[in-house]
N, C-alpha and C positions, 0 to 999 in steps of 0.2 A: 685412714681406713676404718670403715667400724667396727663395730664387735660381731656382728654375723657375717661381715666379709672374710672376718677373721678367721670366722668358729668355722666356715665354710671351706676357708683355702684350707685350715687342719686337718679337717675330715677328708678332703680331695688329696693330699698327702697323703697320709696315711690309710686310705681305702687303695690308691697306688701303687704302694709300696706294699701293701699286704698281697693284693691282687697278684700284681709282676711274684713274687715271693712263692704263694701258690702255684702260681701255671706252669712253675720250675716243676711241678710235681706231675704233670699231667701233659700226654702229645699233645706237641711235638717236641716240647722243649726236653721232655725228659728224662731226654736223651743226654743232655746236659749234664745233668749228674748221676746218670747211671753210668758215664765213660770216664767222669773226671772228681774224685774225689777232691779237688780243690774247689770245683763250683756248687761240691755239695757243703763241704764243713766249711768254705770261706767266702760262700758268696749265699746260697739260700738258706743258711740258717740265721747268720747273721743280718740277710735284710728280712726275715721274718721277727726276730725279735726288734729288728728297729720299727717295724709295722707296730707289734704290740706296743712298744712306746708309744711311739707316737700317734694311734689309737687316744690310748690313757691321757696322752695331752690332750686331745681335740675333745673326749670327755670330762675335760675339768669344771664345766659348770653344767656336768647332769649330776644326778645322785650318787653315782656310782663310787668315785672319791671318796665320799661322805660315808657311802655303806661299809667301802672296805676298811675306814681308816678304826674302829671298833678292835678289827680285827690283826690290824697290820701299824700296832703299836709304834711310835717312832722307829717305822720302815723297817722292825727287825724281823718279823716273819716274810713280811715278803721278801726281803735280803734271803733268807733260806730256802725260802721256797724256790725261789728261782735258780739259787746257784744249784740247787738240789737237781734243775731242772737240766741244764747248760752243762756240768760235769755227764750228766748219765748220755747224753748226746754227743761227751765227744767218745765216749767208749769207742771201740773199734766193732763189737758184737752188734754194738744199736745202730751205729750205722750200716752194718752190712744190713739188718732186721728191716732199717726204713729203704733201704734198694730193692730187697727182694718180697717183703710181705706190703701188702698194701695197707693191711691194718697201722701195721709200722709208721706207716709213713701218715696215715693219717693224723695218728696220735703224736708224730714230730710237729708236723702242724701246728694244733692246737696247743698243744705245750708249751712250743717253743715262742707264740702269741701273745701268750701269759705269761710267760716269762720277762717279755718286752714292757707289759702292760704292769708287771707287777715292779719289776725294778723303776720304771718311770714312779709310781707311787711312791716306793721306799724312798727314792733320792730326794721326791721334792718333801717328804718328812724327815729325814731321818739326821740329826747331828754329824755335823762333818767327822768325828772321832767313831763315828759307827760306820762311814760311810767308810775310810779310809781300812776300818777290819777287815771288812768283804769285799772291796777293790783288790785294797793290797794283798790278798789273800787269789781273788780268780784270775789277776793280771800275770801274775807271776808262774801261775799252774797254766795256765794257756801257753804261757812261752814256753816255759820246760817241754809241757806236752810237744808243741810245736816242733822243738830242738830233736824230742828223740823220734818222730814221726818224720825228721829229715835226716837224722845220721845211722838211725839202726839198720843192720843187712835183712831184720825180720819184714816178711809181710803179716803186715796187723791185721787188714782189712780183706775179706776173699773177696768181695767186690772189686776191687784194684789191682792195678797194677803199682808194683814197687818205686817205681819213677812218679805216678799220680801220686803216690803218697807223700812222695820225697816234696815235690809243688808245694803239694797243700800244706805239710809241715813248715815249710818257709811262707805259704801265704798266712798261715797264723801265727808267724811269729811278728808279723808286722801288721799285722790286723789288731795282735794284742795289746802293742807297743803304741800303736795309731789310739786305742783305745783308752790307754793308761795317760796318754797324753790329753786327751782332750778332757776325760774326767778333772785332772788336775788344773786344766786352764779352767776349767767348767765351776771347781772349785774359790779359786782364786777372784773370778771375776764377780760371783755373787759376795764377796765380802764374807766368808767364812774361816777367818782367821781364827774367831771366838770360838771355833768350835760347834755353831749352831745352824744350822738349815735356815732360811726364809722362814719356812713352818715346821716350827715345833713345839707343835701341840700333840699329845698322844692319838 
């Protein structure tokens, strides 16, 4: 295959995936996650930040890469940025905020994009002993979250129902666990035993 069939199937991906991601946000679909907090925290936020990903992939040979890496030193800021990002969206307040403002839910959007786009950056710089920080660090806070978002008698979210919540608690404990797993075969298979990314260079 070439290289622009390549660069092509990327961008078809990933324009995709952000699309589908989006129209969650907008009639008719969304209805979808105004009724089910499971298809809001475990299914369109998470295929929005796989959009941004993989975005940032199918951008690896424009500038962009290039401009942010200045700024997003062997991947440690964008590592913060993003979890900065991904913690304030699983709140219970910002989710009810992107249900009922629409401002909200814009700004999930966008965030939650960049978020995608900025951790695809960080991983493919950033040393597997950094990477393993802020993994080891969101993987583990997603399942907790997950565990007490399925066992507490409180309703967190006034958006929801107690039972929605109970779902979506259980679908992020296996969304996180799905997630900690593939990082680590993800790890393993690029030969990072030493410690070092593919690319690192600041």
């Amino acid at each position: 295959m070439s290289r622009a069939a390549s660069n092509l199937r990327s961008w078809l991906a990933a324009l995709g995936i952000g699309t589908l991601s989006m129209a969650l946000s907008a009639p008719p679909l969304r209805s979808l996650i105004e009724q089910s907090m499971l298809w809001h925290m475990v299914v369109q936020m998470p295929m929005l930040v796989l959009g941004g990903w993989l975005m940032m992939g199918a951008a690896r040979n424009t500038v962009l890469p290039t401009r942010l890496a200045s700024w997003n030193r062997y991947g440690l800021t964008g590592f913060i940025a993003a979890q900065a990002i991904a913690a304030y969206w699983m709140l219970p307040l910002a989710i009810d905020r992107a249900v009922v403002l629409p401002a909200a839910d814009l700004a999930k959007l966008a965030t939650l994009l960049a978020c995608g786009g900025l951790l695809r950056h960080s991983v493919d710089r950033a040393p597997a002993v950094l990477q393993l920080f802020f993994i080891g660090y969101a993987v583990p806070m997603m399942i907790w979250l997950g565990i007490y978002f399925a066992s507490t008698d409180l309703r967190l979210c006034n958006a929801y129902s107690l039972e929605s919540q109970v779902r979506a608690g259980q679908g992020l404990v296996v969304m996180a666990s799905a997630l900690g797993a593939l990082w680590l075969a993800n790890l393993l298979s690029q030969g990072h035993g030493k410690g070092y990314s593919r690319s690192t260079a600041p």
